[in-house]
C-alpha positions, 0 to 999 in steps of 0.5 A: 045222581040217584037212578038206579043206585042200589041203597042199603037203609039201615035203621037203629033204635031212636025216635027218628026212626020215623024220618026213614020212611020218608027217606026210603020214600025220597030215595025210591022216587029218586030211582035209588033201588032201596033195601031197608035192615032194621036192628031189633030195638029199631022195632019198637019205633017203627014197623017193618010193614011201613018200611016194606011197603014204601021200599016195595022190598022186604024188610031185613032184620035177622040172619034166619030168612024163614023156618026153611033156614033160609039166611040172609046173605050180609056178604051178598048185601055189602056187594049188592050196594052202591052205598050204605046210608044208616039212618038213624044211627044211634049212640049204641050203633055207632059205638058198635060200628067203631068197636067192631060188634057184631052182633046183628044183621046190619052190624054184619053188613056194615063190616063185610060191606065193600061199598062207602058207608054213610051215618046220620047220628040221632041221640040227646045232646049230651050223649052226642058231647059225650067223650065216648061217642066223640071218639066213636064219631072220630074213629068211624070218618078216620076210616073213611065213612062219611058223617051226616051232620045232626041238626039243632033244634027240639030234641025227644027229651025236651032240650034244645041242642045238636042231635036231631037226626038229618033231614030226608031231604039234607040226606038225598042231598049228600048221597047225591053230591058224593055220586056227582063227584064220585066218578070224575076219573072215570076211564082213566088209569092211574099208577100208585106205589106205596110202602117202604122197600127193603133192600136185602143183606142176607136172606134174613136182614134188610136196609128198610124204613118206618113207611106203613103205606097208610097214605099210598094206600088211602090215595089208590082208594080215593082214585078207584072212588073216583072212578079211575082204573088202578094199579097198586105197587106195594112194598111190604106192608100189612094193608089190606084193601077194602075195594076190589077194583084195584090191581095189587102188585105186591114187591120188595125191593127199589129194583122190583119196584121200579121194574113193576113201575116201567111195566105200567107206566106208558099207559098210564094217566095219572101216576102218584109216587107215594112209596119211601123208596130207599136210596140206597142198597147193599152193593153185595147181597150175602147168600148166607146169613151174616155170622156175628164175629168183628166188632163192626161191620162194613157194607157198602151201599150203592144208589138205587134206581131214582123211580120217579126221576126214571119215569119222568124222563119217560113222562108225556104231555098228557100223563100227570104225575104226583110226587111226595116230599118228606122233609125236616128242613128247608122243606118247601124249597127242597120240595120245590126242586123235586118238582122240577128234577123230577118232571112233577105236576104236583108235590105234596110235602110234609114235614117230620117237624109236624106233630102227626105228620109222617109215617106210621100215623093214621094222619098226616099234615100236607102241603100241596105245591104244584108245578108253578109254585103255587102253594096250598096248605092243609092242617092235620086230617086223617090219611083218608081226608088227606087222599081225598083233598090229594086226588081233587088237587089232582082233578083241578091240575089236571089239564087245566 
């Protein structure tokens, strides 16, 4: 799963700085093409000579190449790679890495990089219990960068405990099994709307909600990891995207939306309607500002465009589509009849009741129902996590 994967090795400050001379090694006799950044502490446990000569390519450490002021180009690395492994990742990196530091060359890379990013924590015990790094760790797979757990065993201080950096072998292993399910969809096009809509009063009001467009956006990255072709239908949100393979259509309204929504959707295989949409919308659109005068205001409001009830009509046998419910009673069985009412393969539902859950959070607590009622409930996970078990509830239903 490794051949001809391009492999940034960052290597931190910590005794386990040794291992990554074998893993650079493991990597290369995979078929991984490897290129080794050390931070300048990582120095002092082992040679860029070593590392150089078992990668077969030079060992970064700076932003100056050479006297010539030659630099080291760390947005050209981020794109260079298939995946960023830093091992070992110390306490002082990942605290930098969860802060946003900048202040050495891998650091650089780690925050231009476009490419999954993967960490094996190395440190004492106690430093890996301590609050701060807990937070740090929680911070970093929130966003979506993948943990390698640290081992159990003797540690350089002479205690016995959790912190030992992850085998060579147990590093491959992960790199390897995230290659092997990274590509599943690969071939296949797929359509996400995300976002609130506003619905226009004037030129300076709107009927909107509280929807940030955490979770549409999360799901349009997990389907392109997955290898799919995507199309992003985004209502206002101030998201940006972190990979550059996914088409962005950037609306306001239900009406743009669903127009946006029409225009992909026949050569689509895979649609997710995670967009709040708004059910209702001014009859009348003022051309001024509205002046304050009355003591109450009137507005008539009209249904919109139903989105998804629209395109299910549309829907063929081969096409999946993904709905979502937001629900605070009676939710399983309101989720149920949009299953049905709007020609869903599956629904994920989630409930306001549910602390976390809902808009404006960076988690969500969901359950996944599909088109024969089956039932699967998740407990509260980041928005990402939450894509990721989405998109493979997408894969397993999918003509099975």
């Amino acid at each position: 799963m490794l051949a001809g994967k391009k492999i940034l090795l960052g290597v931190s400050g910590s005794i386990a700085a040794y291992k990554s001379a074998l893993l650079t090694r493991f990597l290369g006799k995979e078929g991984a093409e490897v290129k080794v950044i050390m931070t300048p502490s990582a120095h002092d446990f082992i040679t860029p000579l070593t590392l150089s000569t078992v990668s077969r390519n030079p060992v970064l450490t700076s932003f100056i190449k050479d006297s010539s002021g030659t630099w080291n180009n760390h947005i050209d690395l981020g794109l260079w790679a298939d995946a960023l492994v830093i091992a070992p990742a110390s306490a002082n990196t990942i605290a930098k890495m969860a802060s946003g530091i900048c202040d050495n060359l891998l650091l650089a890379v780690y925050l231009s990089a476009r490419c999954p990013a993967f960490f094996a924590p190395a440190m004492d015990l106690d430093m890996l219990q301590h609050p701060s790094t807990k937070n740090n760790i929680q911070r970093l797979t929130s966003w979506g960068n993948h943990m390698i757990n640290p081992g159990h065993g003797e540690l350089a201080s002479g205690l016995i405990g959790t912190g030992r950096m992850a085998e060579p072998e147990e590093i491959i292993a992960h790199l390897a099994a995230y290659f092997k399910t990274s590509n599943l969809l690969a071939g296949k096009k797929a359509l996400v709307t995300a976002g609130p809509t506003h619905e226009a009063l004037d030129p300076v009001r709107f009927i909107g909600n509280n929807s940030s467009g955490k979770m549409g956006y999360a799901i349009a990255e997990e389907l392109a990891t997955q290898g799919a072709e995507v199309t992003l239908v985004s209502g206002p949100t101030n998201i940006k995207l972190s990979l550059p393979n996914i088409k962005l259509l950037r609306v306001s309204s239900a009406e743009e939306m669903y127009q946006a929504c029409v225009s992909h959707f026949a050569n689509t295989d895979i649609t997710v309607f995670s967009a709040a949409v708004a059910d209702y919308r001014p009859a009348q659109q003022a051309d001024q500002k509205i002046k304050k005068s009355d003591n109450t205001l009137t507005i008539e409001l009209v249904k919109t465009r139903d989105i998804a009830a629209e395109l299910g009509k549309l829907k063929n046998k081969d096409q999946f589509t993904v709905g979502f419910a937001l629900e605070t009673e009676n939710e399983k069985s309101n989720a149920e009849k949009k299953i049905q009412s709007k020609n869903f393969d599956l629904i994920v539902l989630n409930s306001l009741n549910d602390e976390g859950a809902g808009f404006d959070h960076d988690t969500n607590k969901v359950t996944l129902i599909d088109k024969n009622g089956m039932a699967t409930e998740f407990s509260l996970k980041s928005k990402k996590e939450v894509a990721t078990d989405i998109v493979n509830a997408i894969i397993e239903h999918w003509h099975a």
